[in-house]
C-alpha positions as CSV (number, residue, x, y, z in Angstrom):
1,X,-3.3,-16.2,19.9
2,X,-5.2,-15.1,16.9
3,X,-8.5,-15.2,18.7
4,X,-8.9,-11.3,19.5
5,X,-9.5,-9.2,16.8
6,X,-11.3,-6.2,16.5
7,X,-12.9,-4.6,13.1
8,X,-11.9,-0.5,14.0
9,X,-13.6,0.2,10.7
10,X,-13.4,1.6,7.4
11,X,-10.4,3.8,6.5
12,X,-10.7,4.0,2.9
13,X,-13.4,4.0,0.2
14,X,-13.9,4.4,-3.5
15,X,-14.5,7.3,-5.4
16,X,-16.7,5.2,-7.9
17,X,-19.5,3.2,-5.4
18,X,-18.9,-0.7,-5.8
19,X,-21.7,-2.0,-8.4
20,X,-23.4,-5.4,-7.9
21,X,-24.0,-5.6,-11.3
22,X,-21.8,-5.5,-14.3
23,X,-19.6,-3.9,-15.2
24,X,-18.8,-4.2,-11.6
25,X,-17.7,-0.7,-10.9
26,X,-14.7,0.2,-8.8
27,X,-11.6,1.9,-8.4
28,X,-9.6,0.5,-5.3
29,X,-7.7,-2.8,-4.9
30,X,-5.0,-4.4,-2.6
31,X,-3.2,-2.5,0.0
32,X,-0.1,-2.3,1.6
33,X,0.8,0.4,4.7
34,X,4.5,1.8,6.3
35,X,4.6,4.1,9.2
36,X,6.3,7.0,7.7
37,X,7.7,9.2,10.4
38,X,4.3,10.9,12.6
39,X,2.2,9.0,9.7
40,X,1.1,5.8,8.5
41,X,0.7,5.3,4.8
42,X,-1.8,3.1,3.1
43,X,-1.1,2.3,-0.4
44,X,-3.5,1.0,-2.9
45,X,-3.5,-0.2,-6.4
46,X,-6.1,2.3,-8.7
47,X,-8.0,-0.2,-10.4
48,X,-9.8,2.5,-13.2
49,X,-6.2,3.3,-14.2
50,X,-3.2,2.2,-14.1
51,X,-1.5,3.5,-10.7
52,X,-1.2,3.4,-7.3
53,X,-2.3,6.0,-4.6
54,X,-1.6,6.5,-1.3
55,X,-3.7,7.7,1.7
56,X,-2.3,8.3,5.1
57,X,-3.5,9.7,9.2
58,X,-1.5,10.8,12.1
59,X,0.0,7.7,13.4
60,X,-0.6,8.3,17.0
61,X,-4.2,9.0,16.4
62,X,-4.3,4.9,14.4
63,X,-2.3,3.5,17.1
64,X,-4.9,5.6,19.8
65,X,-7.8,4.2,18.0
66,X,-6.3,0.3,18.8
67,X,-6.5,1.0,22.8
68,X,-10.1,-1.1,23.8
69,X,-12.1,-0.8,27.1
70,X,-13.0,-3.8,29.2
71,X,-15.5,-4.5,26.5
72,X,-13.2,-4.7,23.9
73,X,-15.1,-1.8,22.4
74,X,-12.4,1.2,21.2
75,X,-11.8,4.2,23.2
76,X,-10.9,6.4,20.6
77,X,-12.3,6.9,16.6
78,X,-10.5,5.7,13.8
79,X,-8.5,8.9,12.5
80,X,-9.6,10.4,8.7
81,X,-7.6,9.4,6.9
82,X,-7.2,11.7,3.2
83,X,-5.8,10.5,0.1
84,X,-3.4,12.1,-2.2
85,X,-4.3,14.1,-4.8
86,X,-4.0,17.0,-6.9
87,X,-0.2,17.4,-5.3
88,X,-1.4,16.9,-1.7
89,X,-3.6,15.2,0.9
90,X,-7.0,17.1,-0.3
91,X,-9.0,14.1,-0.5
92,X,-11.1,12.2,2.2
93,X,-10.0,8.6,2.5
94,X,-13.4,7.8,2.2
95,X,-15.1,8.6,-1.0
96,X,-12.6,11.0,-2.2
97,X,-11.0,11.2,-5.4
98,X,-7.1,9.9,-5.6
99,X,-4.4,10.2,-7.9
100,X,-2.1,8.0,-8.9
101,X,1.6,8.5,-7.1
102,X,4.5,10.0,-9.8
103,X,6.5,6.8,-10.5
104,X,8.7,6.1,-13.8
105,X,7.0,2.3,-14.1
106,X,5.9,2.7,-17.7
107,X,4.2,-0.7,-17.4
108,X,0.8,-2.1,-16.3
109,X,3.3,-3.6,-13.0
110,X,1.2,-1.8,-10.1
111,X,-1.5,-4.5,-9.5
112,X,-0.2,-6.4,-6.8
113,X,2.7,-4.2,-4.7
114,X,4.6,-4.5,-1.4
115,X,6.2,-1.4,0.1
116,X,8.8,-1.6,3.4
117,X,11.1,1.0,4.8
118,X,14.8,0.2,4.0
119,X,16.2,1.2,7.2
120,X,19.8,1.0,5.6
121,X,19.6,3.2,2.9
122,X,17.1,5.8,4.6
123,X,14.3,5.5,2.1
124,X,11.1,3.1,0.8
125,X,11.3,0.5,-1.6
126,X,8.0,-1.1,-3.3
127,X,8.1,-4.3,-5.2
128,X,5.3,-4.4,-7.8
129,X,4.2,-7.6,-9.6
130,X,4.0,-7.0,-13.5
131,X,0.5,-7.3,-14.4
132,X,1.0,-9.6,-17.5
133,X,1.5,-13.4,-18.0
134,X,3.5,-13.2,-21.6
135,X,6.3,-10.8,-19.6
136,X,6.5,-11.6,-15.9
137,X,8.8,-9.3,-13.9
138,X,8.8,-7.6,-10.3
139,X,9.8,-4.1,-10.7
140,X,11.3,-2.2,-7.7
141,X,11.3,1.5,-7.0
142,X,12.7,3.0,-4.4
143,X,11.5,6.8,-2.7
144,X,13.1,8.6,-0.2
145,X,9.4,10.2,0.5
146,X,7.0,7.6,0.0
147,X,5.3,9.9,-2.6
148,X,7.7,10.8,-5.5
149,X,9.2,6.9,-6.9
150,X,12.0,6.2,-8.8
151,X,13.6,3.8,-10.4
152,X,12.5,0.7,-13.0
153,X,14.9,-2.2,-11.8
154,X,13.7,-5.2,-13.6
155,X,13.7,-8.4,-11.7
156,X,13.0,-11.2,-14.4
157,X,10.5,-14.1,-13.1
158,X,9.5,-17.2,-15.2
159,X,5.6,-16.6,-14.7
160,X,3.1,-14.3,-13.6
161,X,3.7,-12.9,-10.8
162,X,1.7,-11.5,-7.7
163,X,1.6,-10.2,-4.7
164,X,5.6,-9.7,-3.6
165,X,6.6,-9.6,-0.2
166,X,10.1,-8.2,1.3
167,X,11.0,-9.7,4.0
168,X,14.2,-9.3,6.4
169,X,15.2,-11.5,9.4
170,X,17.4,-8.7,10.9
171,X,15.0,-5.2,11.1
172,X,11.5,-4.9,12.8
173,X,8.5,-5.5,11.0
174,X,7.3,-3.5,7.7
175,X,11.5,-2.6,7.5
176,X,14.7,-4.2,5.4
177,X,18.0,-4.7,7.2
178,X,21.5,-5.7,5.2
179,X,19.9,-9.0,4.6
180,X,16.6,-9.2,2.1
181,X,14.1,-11.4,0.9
182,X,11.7,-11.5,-1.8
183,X,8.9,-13.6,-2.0
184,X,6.2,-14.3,-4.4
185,X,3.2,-15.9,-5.4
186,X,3.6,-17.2,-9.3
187,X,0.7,-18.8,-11.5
């Protein structure tokens, strides 16, 4: 009913501390999660560079942390959750230092990005909005391990585009079935 909601707090932070004051300093921006077999994903677009990272926990130990008491207070602690870096998960989610993911996008396209499991195919596909008003595309890149991307596919668009979403009527949320949308906010 939308009226029960429950802040289980902060999973991920900057490496650079937020400044109030420009140049407003930080590193971190829109997100986007999968569960990937025992672990949930959180991807985020690395604002100091062009990338996107990924942090992920134990998936039992997120879903554990959702069960509340009779006071709507949670049983169990949010899980750490550690980012990827240097070729592994050796950062803390919060405060540590990330890396951006290996991904043959050449382009400035990671600002805004959508990622879903493609149940069909067996693998992850992430829809990226290019991050430029003189040449609007959606790229898509597919991986089979949510870490190493491939793929460039082009998907023209007649204006800027942001924040893409996958959807599919016939799979379970945050998954693609045979049939696929895309959708889009343009400017």
């Amino acid at each position: 009913d939308c009226t029960n909601f429950f802040d289980c707090g902060t999973i991920l932070q900057p490496a650079t501390p937020y400044s109030l004051t420009p140049p407003h300093s930080y590193d971190m921006g829109g997100g986007d999660f999968v569960f990937n077999g025992d672990y949930i994903y959180v991807y985020f677009t690395m604002t100091n560079r062009v990338g996107v990272s990924v942090a992920r926990a134990l998936k039992s130990d997120f879903l554990n942390a959702m069960i509340l008491d009779t006071n709507n207070a949670p049983i169990n602690a949010m899980p750490v959750f550690h980012k990827w870096s240097h070729s592994g998960w050796t950062e803390l989610g919060l405060g540590g230092q990330e890396e951006a993911l290996p991904t043959q996008i050449s382009t400035g396209a990671w600002q805004f990005h959508d990622v879903s499991y493609y149940r069909p195919g067996n693998f992850y596909l992430m829809m990226s909005g290019a991050d430029s008003y003189s040449d609007p595309w959606v790229w898509c890149s597919w991986s089979r391990d949510g870490i190493n991307w491939r793929g460039n596919t082009a998907i023209p668009a007649s204006n800027y585009v942001a924040y893409p979403t996958l959807f599919s009527p016939d799979a379970a949320q945050r998954e693609l079935g045979a049939t696929n949308y895309l959708f889009a906010t343009t400017y």
